[in-house]
C-alpha positions as CSV (number, residue, x, y, z in Angstrom):
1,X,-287.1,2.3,141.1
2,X,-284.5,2.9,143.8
3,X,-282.8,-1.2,142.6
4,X,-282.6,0.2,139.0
5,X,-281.0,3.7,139.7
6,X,-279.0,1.6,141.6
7,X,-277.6,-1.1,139.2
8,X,-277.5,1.7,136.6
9,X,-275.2,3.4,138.6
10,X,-273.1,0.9,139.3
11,X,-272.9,-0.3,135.6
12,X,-271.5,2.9,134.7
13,X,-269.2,3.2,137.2
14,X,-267.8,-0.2,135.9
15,X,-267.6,0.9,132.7
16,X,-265.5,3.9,134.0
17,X,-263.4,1.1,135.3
18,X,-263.6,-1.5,133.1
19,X,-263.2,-0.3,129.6
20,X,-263.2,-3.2,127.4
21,X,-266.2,-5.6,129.1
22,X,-269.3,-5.9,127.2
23,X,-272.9,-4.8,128.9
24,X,-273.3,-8.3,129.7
25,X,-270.3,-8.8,131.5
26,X,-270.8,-5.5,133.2
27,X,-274.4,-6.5,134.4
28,X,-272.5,-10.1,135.8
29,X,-269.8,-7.7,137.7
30,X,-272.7,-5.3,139.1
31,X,-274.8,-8.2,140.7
32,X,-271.9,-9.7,142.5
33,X,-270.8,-6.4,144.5
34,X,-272.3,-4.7,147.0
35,X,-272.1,-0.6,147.7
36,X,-271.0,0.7,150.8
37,X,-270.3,4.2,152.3
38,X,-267.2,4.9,154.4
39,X,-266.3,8.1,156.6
40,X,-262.9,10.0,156.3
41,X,-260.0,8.3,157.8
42,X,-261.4,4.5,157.1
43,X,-258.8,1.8,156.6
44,X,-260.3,-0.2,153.5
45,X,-257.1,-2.4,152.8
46,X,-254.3,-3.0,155.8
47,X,-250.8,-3.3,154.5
48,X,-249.0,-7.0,155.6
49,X,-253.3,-7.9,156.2
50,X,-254.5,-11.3,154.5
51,X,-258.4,-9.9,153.2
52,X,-261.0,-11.1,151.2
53,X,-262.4,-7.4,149.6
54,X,-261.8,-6.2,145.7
55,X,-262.9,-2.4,145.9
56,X,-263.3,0.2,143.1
57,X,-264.3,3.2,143.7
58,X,-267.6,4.9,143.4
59,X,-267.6,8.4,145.3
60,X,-264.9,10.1,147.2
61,X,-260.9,10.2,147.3
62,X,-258.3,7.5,148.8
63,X,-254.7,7.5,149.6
64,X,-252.4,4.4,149.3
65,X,-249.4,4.6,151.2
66,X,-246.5,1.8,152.1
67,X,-244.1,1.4,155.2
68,X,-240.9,1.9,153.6
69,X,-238.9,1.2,157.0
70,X,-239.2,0.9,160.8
71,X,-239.2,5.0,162.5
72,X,-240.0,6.6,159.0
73,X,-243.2,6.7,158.8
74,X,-245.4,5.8,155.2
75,X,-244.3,6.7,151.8
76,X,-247.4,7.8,150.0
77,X,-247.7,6.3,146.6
78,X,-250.6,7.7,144.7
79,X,-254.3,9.5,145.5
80,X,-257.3,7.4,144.1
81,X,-260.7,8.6,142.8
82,X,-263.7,7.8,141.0
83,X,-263.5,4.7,139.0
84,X,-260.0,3.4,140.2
85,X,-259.6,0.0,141.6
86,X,-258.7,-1.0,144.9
87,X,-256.7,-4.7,147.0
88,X,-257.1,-6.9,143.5
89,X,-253.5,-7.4,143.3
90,X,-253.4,-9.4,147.1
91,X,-256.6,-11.5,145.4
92,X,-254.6,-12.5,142.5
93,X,-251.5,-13.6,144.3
94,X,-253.4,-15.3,147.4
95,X,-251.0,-12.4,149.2
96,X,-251.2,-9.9,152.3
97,X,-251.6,-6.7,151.4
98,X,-248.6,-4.6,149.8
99,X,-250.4,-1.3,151.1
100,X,-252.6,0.4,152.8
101,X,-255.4,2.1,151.8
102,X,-257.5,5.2,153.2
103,X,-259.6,7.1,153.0
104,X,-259.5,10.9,152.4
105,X,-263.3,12.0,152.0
106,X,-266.6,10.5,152.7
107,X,-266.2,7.6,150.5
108,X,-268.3,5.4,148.3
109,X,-267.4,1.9,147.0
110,X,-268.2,-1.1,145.3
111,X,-266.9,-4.5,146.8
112,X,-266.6,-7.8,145.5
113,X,-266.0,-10.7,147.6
114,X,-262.7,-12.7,147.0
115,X,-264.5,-15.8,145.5
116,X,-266.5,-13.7,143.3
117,X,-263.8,-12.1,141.8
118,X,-261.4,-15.1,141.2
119,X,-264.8,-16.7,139.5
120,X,-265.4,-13.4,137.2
121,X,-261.9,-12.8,136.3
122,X,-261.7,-16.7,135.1
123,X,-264.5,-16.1,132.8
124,X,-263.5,-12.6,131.5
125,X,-260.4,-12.4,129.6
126,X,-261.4,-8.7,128.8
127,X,-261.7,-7.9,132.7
128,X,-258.3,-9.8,133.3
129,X,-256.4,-8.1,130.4
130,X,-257.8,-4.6,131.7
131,X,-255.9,-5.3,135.2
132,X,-253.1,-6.5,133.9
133,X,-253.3,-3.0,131.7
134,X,-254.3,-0.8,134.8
135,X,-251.7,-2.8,137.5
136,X,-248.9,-2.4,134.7
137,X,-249.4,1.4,133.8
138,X,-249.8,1.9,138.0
139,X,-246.5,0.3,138.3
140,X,-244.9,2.7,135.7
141,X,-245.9,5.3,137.5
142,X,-244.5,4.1,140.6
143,X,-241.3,3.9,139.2
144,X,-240.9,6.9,138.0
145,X,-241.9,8.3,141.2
146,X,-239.5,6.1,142.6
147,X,-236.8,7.2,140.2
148,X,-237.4,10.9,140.9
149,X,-237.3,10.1,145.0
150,X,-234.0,8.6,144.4
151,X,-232.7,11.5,142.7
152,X,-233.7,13.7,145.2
153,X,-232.2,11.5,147.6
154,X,-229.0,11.6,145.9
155,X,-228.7,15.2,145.9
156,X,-229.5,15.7,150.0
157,X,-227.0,12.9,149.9
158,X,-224.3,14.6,148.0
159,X,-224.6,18.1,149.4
160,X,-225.0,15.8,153.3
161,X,-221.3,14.1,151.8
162,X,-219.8,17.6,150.4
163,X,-220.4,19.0,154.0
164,X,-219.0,16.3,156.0
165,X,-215.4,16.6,153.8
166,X,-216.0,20.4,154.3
167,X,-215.8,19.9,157.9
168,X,-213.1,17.2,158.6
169,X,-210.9,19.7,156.2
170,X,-211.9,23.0,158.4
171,X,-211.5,20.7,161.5
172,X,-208.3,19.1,160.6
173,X,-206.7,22.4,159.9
174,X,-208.0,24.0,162.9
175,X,-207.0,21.4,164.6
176,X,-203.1,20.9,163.3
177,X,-201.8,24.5,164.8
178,X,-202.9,23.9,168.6
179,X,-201.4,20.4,168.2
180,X,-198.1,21.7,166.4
181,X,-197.9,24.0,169.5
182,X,-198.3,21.4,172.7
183,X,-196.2,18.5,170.9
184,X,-193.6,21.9,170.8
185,X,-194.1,23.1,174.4
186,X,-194.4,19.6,176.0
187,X,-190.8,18.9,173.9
188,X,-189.2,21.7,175.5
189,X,-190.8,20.9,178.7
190,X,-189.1,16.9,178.4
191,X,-185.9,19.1,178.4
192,X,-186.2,20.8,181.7
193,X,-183.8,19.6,184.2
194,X,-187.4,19.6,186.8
195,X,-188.8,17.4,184.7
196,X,-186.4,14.9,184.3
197,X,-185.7,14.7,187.7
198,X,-189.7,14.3,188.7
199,X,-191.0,10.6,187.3
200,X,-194.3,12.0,187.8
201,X,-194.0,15.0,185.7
202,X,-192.3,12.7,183.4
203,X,-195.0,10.3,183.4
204,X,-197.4,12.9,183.1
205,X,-195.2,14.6,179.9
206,X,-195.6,11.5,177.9
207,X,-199.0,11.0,178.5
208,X,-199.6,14.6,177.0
209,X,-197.1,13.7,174.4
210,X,-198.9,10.5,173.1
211,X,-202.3,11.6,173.4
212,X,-201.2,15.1,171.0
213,X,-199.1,12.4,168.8
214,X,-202.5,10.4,168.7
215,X,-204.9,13.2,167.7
216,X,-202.0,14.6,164.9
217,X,-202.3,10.8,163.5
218,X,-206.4,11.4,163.5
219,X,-205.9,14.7,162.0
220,X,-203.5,13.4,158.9
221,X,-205.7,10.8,158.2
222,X,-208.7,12.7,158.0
223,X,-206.8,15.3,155.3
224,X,-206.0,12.1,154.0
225,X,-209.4,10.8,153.7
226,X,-210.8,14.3,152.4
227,X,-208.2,14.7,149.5
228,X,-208.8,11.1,148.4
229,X,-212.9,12.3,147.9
230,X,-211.8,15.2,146.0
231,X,-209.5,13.3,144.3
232,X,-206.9,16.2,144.8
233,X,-204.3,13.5,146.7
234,X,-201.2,13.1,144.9
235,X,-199.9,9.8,144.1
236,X,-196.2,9.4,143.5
237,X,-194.7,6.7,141.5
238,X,-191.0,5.4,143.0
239,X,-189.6,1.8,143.2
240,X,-191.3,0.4,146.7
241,X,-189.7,-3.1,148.2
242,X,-192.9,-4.2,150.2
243,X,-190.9,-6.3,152.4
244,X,-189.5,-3.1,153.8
245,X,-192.7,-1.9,154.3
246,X,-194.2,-4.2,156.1
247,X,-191.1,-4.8,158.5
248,X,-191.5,-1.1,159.3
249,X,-195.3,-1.2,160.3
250,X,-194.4,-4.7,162.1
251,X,-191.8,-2.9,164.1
252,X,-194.2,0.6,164.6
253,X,-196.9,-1.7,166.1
254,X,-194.7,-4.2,167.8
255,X,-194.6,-2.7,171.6
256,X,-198.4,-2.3,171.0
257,X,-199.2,-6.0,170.2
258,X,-196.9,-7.0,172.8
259,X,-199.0,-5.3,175.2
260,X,-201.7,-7.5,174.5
261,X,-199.6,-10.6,173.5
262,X,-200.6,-10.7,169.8
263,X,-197.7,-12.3,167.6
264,X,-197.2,-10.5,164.7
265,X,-196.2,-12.8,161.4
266,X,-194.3,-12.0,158.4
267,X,-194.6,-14.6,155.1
268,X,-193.0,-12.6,152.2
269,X,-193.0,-14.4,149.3
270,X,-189.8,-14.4,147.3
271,X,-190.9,-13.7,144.4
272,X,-192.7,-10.8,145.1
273,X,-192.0,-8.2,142.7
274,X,-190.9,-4.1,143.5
275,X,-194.0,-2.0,142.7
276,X,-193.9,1.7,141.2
277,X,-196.5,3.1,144.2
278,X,-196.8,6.2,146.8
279,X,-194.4,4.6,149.4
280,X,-196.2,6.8,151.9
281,X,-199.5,6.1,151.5
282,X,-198.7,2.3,150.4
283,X,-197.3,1.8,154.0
284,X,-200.4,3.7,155.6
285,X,-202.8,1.6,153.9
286,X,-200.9,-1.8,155.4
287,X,-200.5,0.2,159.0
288,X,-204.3,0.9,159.0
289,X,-205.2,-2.8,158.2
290,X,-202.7,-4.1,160.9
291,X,-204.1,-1.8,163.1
292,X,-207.6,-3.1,162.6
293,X,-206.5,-6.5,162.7
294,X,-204.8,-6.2,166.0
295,X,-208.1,-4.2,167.8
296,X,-210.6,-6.9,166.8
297,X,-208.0,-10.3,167.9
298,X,-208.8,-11.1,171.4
299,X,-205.2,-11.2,173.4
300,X,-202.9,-13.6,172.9
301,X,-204.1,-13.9,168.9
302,X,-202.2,-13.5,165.6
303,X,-201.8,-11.2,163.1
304,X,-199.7,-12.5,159.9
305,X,-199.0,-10.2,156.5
306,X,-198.5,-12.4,153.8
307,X,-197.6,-11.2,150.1
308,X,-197.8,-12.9,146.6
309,X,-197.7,-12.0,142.8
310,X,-201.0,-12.0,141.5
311,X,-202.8,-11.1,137.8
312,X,-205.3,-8.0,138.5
313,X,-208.5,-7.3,135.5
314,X,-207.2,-6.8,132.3
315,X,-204.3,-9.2,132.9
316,X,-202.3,-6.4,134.6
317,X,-199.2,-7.8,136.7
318,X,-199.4,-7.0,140.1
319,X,-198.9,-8.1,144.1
320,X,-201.1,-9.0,146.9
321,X,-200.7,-7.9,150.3
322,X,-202.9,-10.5,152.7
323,X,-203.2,-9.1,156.5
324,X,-204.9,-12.0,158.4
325,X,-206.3,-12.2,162.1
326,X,-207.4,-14.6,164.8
327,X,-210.3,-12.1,165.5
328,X,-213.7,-11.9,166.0
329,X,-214.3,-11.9,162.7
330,X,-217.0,-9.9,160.8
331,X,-220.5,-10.4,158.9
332,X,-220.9,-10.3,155.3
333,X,-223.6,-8.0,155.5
334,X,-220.7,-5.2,156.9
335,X,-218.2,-6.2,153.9
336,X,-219.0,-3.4,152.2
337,X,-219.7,-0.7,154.7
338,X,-216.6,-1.1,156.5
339,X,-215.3,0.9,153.9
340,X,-217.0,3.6,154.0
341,X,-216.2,6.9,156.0
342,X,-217.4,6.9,159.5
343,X,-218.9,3.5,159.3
344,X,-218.8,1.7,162.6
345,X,-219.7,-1.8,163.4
346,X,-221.3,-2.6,166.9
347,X,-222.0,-0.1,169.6
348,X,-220.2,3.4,169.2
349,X,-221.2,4.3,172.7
350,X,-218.2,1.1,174.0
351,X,-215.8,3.7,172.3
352,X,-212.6,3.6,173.3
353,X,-209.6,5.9,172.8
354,X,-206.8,3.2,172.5
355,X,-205.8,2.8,169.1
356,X,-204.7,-0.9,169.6
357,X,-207.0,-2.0,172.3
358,X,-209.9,-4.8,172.2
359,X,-212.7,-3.7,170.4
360,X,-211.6,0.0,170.7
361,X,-213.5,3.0,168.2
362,X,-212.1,4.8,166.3
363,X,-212.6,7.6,163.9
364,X,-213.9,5.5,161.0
365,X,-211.8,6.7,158.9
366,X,-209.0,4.0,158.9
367,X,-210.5,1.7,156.0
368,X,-211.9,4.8,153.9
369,X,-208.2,5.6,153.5
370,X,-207.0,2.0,152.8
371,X,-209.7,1.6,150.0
372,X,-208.9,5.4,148.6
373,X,-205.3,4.5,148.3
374,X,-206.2,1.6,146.5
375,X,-208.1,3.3,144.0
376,X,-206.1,5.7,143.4
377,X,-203.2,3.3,142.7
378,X,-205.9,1.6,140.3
379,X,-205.8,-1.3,142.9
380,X,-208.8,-2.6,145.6
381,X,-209.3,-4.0,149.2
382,X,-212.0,-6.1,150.1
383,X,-212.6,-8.8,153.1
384,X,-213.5,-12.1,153.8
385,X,-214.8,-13.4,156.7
386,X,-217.0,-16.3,157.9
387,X,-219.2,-14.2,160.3
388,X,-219.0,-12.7,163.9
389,X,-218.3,-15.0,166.6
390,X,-216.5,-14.3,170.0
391,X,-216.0,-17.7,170.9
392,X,-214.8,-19.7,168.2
393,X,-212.9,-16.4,166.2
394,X,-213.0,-17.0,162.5
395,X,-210.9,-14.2,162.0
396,X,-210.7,-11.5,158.8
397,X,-208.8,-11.8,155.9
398,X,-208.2,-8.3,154.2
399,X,-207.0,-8.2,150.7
400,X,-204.8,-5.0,149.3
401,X,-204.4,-5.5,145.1
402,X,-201.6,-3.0,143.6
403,X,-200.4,-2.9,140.0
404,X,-197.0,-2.4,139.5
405,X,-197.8,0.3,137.9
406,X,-199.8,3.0,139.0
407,X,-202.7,4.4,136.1
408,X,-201.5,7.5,134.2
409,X,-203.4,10.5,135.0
410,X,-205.8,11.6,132.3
């Protein structure tokens, strides 16, 4: 009596399951699995785990969950119950496991071995068709669950965004006034006639001096950086000669790459034509790339600026400017990054405060502002590099596209 109450139940519960076999497939199904009883908290299918177990579920409530990434825990992706099926995806595709699965309640299951199941679903079309129905509309649910996390996401990520511009503007403008006011007291102080007549107080003046110059350069570029989100940066249009330009940031960065013996090249080409641009934030752009080219190329390196004519999309005249390094180059999978605000690559803790030096920090902000300016000009930036490697230095290339035109504002 007890073997009959027994296959009855588990013929219905297949049928719950399995809603196009016929009675005699079901009764084939119900004599190759086994029932079995689990507590609360059981692990029935281990996630990355090779196993040899098809469930479906008789009595009781599961949870699958999947390890989305290392330190944040598991992303829950559904609840199971009576009826639902259980690992048959891993059988199918001779696969670990994609999840994990556990159980809530006191739990009561069916399982088929691995063999079993490959052998049924080769002679039951109806029981293969129904997975392929039940692992598709599973799928579609995950995605839309997906689709909704992402949004979510998006939104923390926007407001996370909106706050970060929020504060570099309330921190920039705090910080310009106290600046203003030491580069102003330490110019009067150069003037004294105690001063000049101390080389250590001198010394010590010009430390002050460089340091508050430094920090005022941070501070522009991070009003910079904040009105290029917005979009609120004005972009002027006026005749620029780009070999003029580039001379200037050559000169501007010339005692610093002497420092560290790093020639700096110039290879103008001639017929490089004049470009209707902001000539302010076109020769920022070119400073921060130098810049970056000179911290990352060991001593004794080279940095060259090259320029050529080139045809940008929709066969729109317009000029290259190429800024080159001997460096330690840079992998592909930080191409992209690089530009983006407060990105840095390596260790942030080996920070360092010179602006030109080896390897030195910064404020991540330097690239943002190269590849705002772009945009807004209707150009781009991008890089290429081989990879990172300290002892054979591929170098970087960076790439600065400008149309001779800037777009019209809509």
């Amino acid at each position: 009596m007890m073997n009959e109450t027994l296959a009855f139940d588990k013929i219905s519960l297949l049928r719950l399951a399995f809603k196009g076999l016929k009675d005699e497939e079901l009764r084939e199904v119900a004599d190759l699995t086994e029932i079995h009883t689990y507590p609360s908290g059981h692990v029935l299918c281990q996630e990355g785990a090779y196993e040899d177990i098809f469930y479906i579920i008789a009595d009781g409530n599961v949870i699958i969950t999947k390890k989305i990434a290392d330190g944040e825990g598991e992303h829950v992706l559904r609840v199971g119950g009576k009826g639902d099926l259980v690992g048959e995806m891993a059988l199918i595709q001779n696969a670990p496991r994609a999840a994990t699965v556990r159980t809530t309640t006191e739990c009561t299951v069916l399982e088929m071995e691995k063999r079993d199941f490959q052998t049924i679903l080769s002679r039951s079309p109806a029981m293969a068709i129904d997975i392929i129905r039940i692992t598709l509309d599973r799928l579609r649910s995950n995605d839309l669950l997906a689709i909704n996390e992402l949004k979510r996401a998006n939104q923390v990520l926007r407001l996370m965004d909106r706050n970060k511009l929020e504060f570099i503007q309330v921190a920039a403008h705090e910080l310009r006034t106290p600046l203003t006011v030491i580069k102003g007291y330490g110019n009067l102080l150069r003037s004294f006639p105690e001063v000049q007549a101390n080389p250590s107080l001198e010394e010590m003046l010009d430390g002050i001096l460089k340091g508050a110059e430094r920090m005022h350069e941070i501070v522009n570029m991070m009003l910079d950086v904040s009105r290029i989100d917005v979009e609120t940066l004005t972009v002027a249009s006026v005749p620029v000669l780009l070999k003029r330009v580039l001379q200037g940031v050559i000169h501007t960065l010339g005692n610093a790459a002497a420092e560290r013996n790093i020639e700096m090249r110039l290879e103008y080409a001639e017929d490089t034509p004049i470009i209707h641009a902001d000539p302010v934030l076109v020769e920022k752009a070119i400073y921060q790339l130098a810049v970056n080219a000179i911290k990352y190329t060991p001593d004794g390196g080279a940095v060259t600026l090259r320029t050529r004519p080139v045809t940008l999309e929709g066969d729109l005249p317009g000029v290259e400017v190429a800024v080159q390094d001997t460096g330690i180059g840079l992998d592909p999978e930080h191409h992209e990054l690089i530009f983006e605000k407060f990105y840095q690559v390596g260790n942030v803790a080996l920070h360092s405060s010179g602006k030109t030096s080896f390897k030195g920090g910064g404020a991540g902000l330097g690239l943002a502002l190269v590849r705002g300016v772009a945009r807004a000009h209707g150009g781009k930036v991008w890089v290429e590099s081989s990879g990172h490697d300290e002892v054979n230095y591929p170098g970087c290339t960076f790439y600065l596209q400008l149309p001779l035109q800037p777009p019209e504002k809509k």
